[in-house]
C-alpha positions in Angstrom: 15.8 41.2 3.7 14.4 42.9 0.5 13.3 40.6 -2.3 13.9 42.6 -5.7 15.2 42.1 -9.1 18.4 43.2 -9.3 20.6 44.8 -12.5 22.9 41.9 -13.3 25.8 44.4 -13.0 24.5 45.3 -9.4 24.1 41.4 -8.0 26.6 40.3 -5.2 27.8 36.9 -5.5 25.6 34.0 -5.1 27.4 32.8 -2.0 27.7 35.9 -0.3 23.9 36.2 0.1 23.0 35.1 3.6 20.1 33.4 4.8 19.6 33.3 8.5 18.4 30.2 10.1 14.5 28.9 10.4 13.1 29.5 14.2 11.1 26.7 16.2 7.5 26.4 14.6 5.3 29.2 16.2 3.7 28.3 19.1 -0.1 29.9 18.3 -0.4 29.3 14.9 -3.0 30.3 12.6 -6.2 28.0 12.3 -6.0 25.5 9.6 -9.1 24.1 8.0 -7.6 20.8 7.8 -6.3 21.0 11.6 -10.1 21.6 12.6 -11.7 18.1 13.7 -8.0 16.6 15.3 -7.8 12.9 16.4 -8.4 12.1 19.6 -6.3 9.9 19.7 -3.3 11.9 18.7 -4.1 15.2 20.1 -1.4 16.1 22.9 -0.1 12.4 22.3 2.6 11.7 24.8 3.4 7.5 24.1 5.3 7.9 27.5 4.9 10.4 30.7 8.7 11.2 30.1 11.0 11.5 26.8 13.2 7.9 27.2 16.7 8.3 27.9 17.8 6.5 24.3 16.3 5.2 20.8 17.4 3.5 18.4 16.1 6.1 15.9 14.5 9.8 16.2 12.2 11.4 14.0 11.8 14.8 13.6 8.9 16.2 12.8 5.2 14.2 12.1 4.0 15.3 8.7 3.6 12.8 5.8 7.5 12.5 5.6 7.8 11.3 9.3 5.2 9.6 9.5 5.7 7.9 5.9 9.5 7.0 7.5 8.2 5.4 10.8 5.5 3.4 8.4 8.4 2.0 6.6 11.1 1.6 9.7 8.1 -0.5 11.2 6.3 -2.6 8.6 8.4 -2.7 6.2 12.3 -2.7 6.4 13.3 -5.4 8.0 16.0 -3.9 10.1 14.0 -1.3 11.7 11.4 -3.4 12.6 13.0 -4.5 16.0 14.3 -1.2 16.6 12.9 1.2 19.1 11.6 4.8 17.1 10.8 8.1 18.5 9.2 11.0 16.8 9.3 14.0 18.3 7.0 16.9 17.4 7.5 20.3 18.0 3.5 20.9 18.0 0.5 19.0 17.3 0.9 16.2 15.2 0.8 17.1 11.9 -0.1 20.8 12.7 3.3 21.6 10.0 3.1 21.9 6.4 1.1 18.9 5.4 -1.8 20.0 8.0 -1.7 23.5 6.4 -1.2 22.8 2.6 -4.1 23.2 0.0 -5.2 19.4 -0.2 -3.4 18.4 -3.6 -1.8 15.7 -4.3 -0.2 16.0 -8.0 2.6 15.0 -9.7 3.7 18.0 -11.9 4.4 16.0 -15.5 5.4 18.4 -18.2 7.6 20.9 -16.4 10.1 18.4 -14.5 13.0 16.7 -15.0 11.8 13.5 -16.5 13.2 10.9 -13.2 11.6 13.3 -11.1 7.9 13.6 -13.3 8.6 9.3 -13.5 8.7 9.2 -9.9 6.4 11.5 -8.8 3.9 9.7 -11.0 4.8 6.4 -9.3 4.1 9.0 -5.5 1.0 9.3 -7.0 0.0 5.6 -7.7 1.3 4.3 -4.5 -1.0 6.7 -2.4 -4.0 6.1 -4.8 -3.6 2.4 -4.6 -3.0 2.3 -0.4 -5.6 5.2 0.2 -8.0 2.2 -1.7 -7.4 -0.9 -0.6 -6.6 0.1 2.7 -10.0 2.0 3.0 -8.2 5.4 4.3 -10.7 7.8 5.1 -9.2 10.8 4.0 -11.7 12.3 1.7 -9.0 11.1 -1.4 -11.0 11.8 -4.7 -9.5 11.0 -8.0 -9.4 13.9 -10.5 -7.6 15.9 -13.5 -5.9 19.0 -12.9 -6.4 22.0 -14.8 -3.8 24.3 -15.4 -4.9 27.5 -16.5 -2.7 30.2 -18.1 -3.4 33.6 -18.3 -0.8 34.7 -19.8 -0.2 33.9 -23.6 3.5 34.0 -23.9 3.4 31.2 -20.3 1.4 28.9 -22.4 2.9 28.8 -25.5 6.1 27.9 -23.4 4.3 25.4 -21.3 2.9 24.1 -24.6 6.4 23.9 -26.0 7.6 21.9 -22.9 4.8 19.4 -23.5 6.1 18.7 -26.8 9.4 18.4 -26.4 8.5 15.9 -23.6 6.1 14.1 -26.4 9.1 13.7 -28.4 11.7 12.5 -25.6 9.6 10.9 -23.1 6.1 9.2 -24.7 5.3 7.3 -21.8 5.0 10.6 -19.6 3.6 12.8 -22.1 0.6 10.1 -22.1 -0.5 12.2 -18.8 -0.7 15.7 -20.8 -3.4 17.2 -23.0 -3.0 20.4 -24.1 -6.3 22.9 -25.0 -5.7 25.7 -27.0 -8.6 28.3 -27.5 -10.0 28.4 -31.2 -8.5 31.7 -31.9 -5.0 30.3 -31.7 -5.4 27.9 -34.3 -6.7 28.1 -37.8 -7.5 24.0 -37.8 -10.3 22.7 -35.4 -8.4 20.1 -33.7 -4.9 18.0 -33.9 -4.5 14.9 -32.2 -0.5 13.4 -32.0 0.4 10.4 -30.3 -0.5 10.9 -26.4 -1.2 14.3 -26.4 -4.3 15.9 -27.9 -4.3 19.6 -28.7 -7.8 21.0 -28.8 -9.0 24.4 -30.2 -12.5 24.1 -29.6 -13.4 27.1 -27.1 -16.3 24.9 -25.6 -13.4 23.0 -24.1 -12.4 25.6 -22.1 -15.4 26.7 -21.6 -16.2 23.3 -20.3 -13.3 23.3 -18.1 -14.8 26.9 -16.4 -11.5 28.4 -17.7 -13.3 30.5 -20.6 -10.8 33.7 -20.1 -7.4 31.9 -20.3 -5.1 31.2 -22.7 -4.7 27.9 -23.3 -4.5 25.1 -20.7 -2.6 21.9 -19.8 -4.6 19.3 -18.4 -2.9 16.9 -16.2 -4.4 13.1 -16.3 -3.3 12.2 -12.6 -4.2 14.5 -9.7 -6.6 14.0 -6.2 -8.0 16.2 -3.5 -7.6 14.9 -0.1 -7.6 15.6 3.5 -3.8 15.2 4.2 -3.9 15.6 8.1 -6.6 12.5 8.0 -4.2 10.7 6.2 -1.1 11.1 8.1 -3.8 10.6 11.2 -4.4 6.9 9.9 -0.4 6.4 9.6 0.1 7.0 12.6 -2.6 6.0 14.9 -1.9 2.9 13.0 1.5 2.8 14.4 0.5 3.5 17.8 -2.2 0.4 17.6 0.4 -1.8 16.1 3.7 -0.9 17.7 3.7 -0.1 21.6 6.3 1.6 23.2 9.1 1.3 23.2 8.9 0.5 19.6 7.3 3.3 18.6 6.8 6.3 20.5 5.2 9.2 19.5 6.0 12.8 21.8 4.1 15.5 20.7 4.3 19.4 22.0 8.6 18.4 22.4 10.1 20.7 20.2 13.6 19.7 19.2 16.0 22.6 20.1 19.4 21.4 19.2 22.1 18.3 18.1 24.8 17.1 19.3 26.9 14.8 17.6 28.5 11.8 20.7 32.0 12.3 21.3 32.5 8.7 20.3 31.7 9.7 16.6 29.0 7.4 17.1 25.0 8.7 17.7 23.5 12.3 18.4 22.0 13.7 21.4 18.5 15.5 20.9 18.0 18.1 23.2 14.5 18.9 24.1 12.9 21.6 26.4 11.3 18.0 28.6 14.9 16.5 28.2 17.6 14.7 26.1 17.7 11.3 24.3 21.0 9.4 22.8 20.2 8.1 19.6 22.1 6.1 17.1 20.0 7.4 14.1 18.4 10.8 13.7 15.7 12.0 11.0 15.2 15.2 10.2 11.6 15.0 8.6 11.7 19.1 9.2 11.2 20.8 5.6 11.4 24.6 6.1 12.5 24.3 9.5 15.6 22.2 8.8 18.0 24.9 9.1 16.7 25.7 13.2 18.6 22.3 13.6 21.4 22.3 10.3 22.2 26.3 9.9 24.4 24.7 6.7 21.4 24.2 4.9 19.9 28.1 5.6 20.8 29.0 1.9 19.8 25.0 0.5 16.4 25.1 2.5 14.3 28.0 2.6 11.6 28.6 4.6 8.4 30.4 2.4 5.2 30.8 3.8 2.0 30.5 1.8 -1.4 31.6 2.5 -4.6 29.5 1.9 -8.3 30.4 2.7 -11.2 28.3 2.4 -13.8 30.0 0.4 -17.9 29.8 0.3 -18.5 29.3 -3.4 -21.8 31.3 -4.7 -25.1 29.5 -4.7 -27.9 30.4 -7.6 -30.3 30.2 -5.3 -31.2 30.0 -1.9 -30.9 26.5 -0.6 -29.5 25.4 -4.3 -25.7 23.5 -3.9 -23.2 25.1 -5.6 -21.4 24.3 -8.6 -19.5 21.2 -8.7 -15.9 21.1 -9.9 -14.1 18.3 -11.5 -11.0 19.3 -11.6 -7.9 20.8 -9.3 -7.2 24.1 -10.8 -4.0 25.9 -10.9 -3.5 29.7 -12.0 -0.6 31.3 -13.6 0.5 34.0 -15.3 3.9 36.1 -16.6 5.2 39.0 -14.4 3.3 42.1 -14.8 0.9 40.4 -17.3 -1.0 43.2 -18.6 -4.4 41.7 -19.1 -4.5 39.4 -16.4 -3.8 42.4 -14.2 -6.6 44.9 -16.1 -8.6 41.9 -15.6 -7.9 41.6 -11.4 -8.5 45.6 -11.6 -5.6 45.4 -9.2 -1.9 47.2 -9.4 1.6 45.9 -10.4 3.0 43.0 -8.4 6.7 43.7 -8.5 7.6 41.1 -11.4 6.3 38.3 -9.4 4.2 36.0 -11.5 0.4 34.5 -10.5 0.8 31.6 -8.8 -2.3 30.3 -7.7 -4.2 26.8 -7.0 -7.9 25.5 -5.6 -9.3 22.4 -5.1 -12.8 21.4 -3.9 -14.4 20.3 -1.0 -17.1 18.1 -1.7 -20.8 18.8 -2.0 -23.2 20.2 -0.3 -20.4 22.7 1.6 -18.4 22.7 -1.6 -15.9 25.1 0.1 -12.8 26.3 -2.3 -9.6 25.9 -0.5 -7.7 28.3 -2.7 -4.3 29.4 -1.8 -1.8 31.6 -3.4 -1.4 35.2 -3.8 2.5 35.5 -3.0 3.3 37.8 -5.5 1.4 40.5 -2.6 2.6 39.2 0.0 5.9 40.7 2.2 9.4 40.2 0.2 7.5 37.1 -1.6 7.5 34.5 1.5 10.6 34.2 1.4 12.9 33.9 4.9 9.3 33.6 6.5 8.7 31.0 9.2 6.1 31.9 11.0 3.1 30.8 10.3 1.2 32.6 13.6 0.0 35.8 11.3 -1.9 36.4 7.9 -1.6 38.9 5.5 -4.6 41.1 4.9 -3.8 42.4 1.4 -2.7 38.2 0.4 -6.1 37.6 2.0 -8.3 40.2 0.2 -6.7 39.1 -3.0 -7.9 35.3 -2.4 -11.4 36.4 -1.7 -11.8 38.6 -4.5 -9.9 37.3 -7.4 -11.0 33.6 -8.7 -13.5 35.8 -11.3 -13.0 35.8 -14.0 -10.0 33.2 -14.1 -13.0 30.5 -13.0 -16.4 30.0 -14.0 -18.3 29.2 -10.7 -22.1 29.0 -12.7 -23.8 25.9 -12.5 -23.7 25.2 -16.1 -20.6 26.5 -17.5 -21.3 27.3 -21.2 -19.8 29.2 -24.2 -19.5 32.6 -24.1 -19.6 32.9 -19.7 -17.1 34.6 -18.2 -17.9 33.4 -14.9 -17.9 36.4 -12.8 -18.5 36.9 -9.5 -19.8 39.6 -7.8 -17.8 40.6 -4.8 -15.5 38.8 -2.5 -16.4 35.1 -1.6 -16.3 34.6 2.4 -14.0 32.7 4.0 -14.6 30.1 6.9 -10.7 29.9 7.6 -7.5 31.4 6.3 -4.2 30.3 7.6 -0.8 30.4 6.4 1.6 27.3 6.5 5.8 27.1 5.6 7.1 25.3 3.1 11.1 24.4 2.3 12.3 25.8 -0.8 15.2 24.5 -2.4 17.6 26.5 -3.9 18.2 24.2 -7.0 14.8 23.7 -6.8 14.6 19.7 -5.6 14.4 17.9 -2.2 17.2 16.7 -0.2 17.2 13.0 0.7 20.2 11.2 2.1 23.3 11.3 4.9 24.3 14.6 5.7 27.5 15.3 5.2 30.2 16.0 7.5 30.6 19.5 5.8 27.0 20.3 6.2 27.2 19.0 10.0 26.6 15.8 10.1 28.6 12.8 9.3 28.4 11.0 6.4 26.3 7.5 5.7 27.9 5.9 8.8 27.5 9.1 10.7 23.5 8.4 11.8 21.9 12.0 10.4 19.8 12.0 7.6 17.5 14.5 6.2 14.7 14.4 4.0 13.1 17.6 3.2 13.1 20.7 0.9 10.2 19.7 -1.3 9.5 23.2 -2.7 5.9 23.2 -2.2 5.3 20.7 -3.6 6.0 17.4 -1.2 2.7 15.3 -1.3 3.4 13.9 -4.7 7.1 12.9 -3.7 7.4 12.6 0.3 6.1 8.9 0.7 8.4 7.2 -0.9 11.2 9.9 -0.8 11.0 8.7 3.1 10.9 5.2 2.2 14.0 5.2 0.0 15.6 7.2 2.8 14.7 4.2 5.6 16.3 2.2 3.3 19.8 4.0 3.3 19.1 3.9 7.3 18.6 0.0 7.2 21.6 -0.7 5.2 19.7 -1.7 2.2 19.5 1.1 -0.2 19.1 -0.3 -3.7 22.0 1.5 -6.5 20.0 5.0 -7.6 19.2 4.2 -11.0 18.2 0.6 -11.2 15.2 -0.5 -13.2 13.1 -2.2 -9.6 10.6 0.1 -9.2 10.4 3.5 -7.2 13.4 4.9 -6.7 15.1 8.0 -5.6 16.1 10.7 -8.5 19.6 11.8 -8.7 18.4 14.7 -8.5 17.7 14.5 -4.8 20.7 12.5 -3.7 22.5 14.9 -1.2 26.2 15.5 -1.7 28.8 17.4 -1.4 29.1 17.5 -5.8 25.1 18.6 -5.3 25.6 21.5 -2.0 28.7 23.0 -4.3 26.4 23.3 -7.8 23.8 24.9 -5.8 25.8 27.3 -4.3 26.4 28.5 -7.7 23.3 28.9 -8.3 21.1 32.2 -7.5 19.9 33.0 -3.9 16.3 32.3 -3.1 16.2 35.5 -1.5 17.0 37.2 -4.9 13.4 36.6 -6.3 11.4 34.5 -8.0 13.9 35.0 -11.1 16.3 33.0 -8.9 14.2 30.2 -8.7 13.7 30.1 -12.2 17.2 30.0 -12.7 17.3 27.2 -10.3 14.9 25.0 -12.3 16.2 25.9 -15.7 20.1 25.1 -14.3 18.7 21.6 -13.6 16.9 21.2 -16.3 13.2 21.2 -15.1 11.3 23.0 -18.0 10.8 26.3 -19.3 11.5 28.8 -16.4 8.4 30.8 -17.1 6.1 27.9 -15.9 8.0 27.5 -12.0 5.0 28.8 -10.8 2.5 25.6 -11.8 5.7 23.7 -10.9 5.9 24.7 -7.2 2.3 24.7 -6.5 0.0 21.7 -8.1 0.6 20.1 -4.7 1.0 22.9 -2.3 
């Protein structure tokens, strides 16, 4: 598989582009930093000595979607309360993509459909409000995010995107503030409705950015510990619900589906055994098409590559500088001046597509993550997540100077360099499910697409294109409800709900397959966001990553 931009006279047909199916999560897997301090309790979890024979309903996979979905099967849908859950886990638990992401949780505002922004924001407020008054210790701190663009032709169009949104959608674009350097501007400041447009350069200055071309500032955004907080989910479940109501099999990797001959349940096969089960889950993002080869050109796996940075010290025995914000880095294909200013060579028309939050003080470690554009035919089609990339790595430790001030006291006129490479104390890589029109998958599956309809007892929820932790939670619940036969109308004004835009379908899997391959590029998924109306394509890179 070669990704590459293709003359449009030379492109083969969308649908003629195949994508082979996702393997079984790799067995030795890189070392997360998240996956580093595991639960006891859940670490090699077997519920039961032996798989049961039959459950009411599997789950496949134990991220924040599965375990999200068993939260709301057993506390709160009535129907799956009495009903005897499984979730089977091809590794640890939560040793996928949410114990390998970058620790953001953030809806993206300004370059989403609006229903998908509105619900992501509403993502966002649930976990902010359960993390609190449920006490979850998951390290969940409440910040902005920064998103920094080095490229001036990406901003102006991000810019452009928050306007337009400012004219159409107030109530969202009360989460935006644009910052414009003062040498865009010939006025000192101009302040609209919701958003406020500043052209003071102290401002970026003040938001360490002092090199980049403008900035959009995102009001609702957190750093967290995601494994810790799908560890409290489901230790939770395991305290509250004994087997057989909820049983948790870890290290039980689910190799294949068989539908019953009575039309009526699915048989998971496992290496330990088989179960009959009248539902099934597929909670499996960039592995779903190991289990549903229809969705190998809907769901794409892409691997990502994270490390965990020491930031510099002024001194010996002095803490680092503290950041207040989530950061995220972008910048056009072949930018000119962001490349002069990495010193590093032409990246293939792949754009930066970068993204760091903060440990907290005194460690202060920067778990930065991106670096795609160097890395082997973009991520794309990759699925193992055993091996790193040395040239994806040596770009992560060497290039956050001069895009971020890392001084103690950032003031005007610093450039924030570093000298040298920052070390790492781990680097690992993780797989995420891109979607080919560029939004998750949430519903029945389809008879066409190998399942069998509502009735039919398969459901999927995945695809989240890297960015699932503002939009997994209650994606799952609003899927538990379709299981327990009391999925509200999509579209009705009673709080969080599921976008049309994620409704799977048959209408949805035929206008996707018009749509580009993701293995033709990253212009493919730009095509993909701009088909469905999800904001200038330029900006898909802060689009798939301010939650990765």
């Amino acid at each position: 598989m070669t990704i590459r931009r293709l003359p449009d006279d030379s492109r083969p047909d969308a649908g003629a582009l195949a994508q082979p199916p996702a393997g079984l999560p790799s067995r030795h897997p890189t070392d997360s930093y998240w996956l580093r301090d595991p639960s006891p309790v859940l670490r090699g979890h077997r519920t039961t000595e032996t798989l049961p024979d039959a459950a009411d309903v599997v789950v496949v996979g134990s991220g924040i979607t599965g375990a999200f979905a068993a939260r709301f099967l057993k506390e709160e849908e009535g129907a799956g309360r009495d009903a005897a859950v499984v979730m089977l886990e091809a590794r640890e638990a939560c040793a996928g993509a949410t114990g390998r992401n970058g620790g953001h949780c953030q809806p993206l505002v300004y370059d989403s459909v609006p229903a998908v922004a509105a619900f992501e924001l509403e993502v966002f407020g649930f976990m902010e409000r359960l993390v609190g008054e449920e006490g979850v210790d998951c390290d969940w701190v409440s910040l902005t995010g920064v998103h920094a663009f080095l490229s001036e032709d990406m901003f102006e169009r991000a810019a452009a995107s928050v306007e337009q949104l400012e004219k159409s959608h107030p109530e969202i674009a009360a989460h935006l503030e644009v910052v414009r350097p003062s040498e865009s501007s010939s006025s000192s400041a101009t302040t609209t409705t919701t958003t406020t447009t500043t052209t003071d350069k102290n401002t970026l200055a003040s938001l360490r950015i002092p090199s980049a071309n403008g900035a959009v500032i995102q009001k609702k955004a957190a750093s967290l510990w995601p494994y810790k907080l799908v560890a409290w989910v489901l230790e939770r479940l395991l305290a509250k619900f004994p087997a057989p109501a909820f049983n948790l099999q870890t290290n039980t990797p689910v190799t294949s589906l068989a539908r019953h001959e009575s039309g009526s349940g699915w048989t998971v096969t496992t290496p330990r055994g088989k179960i009959s089960a009248r539902q099934v889950l597929l909670a499996t993002n960039g592995y779903t098409s190991r289990l549903l080869p229809a969705f190998s050109d809907l769901i794409v796996p892409v691997r990502g590559q994270i490390g965990a940075l020491l930031p510099p010290t002024p001194q010996a025995g002095a803490d680092p500088a503290k950041l207040l914000h989530s950061y995220v880095f972008a910048a056009d294909p072949d930018d000119a001046g962001a490349d002069r200013a990495l010193g590093r060579r032409s990246t293939g028309g792949a754009p930066r597509d970068d993204y760091l939050v903060q440990r907290p003080l005194p460690a202060g470690e920067l778990i930065y993550g991106g670096g795609r554009r160097l890395a082997r035919d973009l991520g794309v089609g990759e699925w193992r997540d055993d091996e790193l990339e040395g040239g994806v790595a040596e770009y992560l430790r060497g290039s956050l100077a001069p895009a971020l001030d890392l001084t103690p006291d950032p003031v005007e006129g610093s450039q924030g360099r570093s000298k040298g490479e920052l070390k790492a104390s781990f680097e690992w890589t993780g797989v995420m499910g891109y979607s080919r029109d560029h939004h998750a998958w949430v519903g029945p599956v389809p008879e066409s697409m190998g399942g069998a309809g509502p009735e039919g007892g398969l459901w999927i929820c995945a695809g989240y294109t890297g960015h699932g932790m503002p939009a997994a939670a209650l994606s799952a619940r609003e899927v538990v409800r379709q299981m327990a036969g009391s999925g509200r109308d999509v579209g009705k004004d009673d709080g969080p709900r599921l976008p049309r835009e994620f409704v799977l379908s048959d209408e949805r899997v035929a206008m996707a397959r018009g749509m580009p391959h993701l293995t033709q590029g990253w212009e493919a998924a730009d095509a993909a966001a701009s088909c469905t109306g999800a904001g200038a394509p330029a900006n898909h890179a802060a689009q798939s990553r301010a939650s990765a």
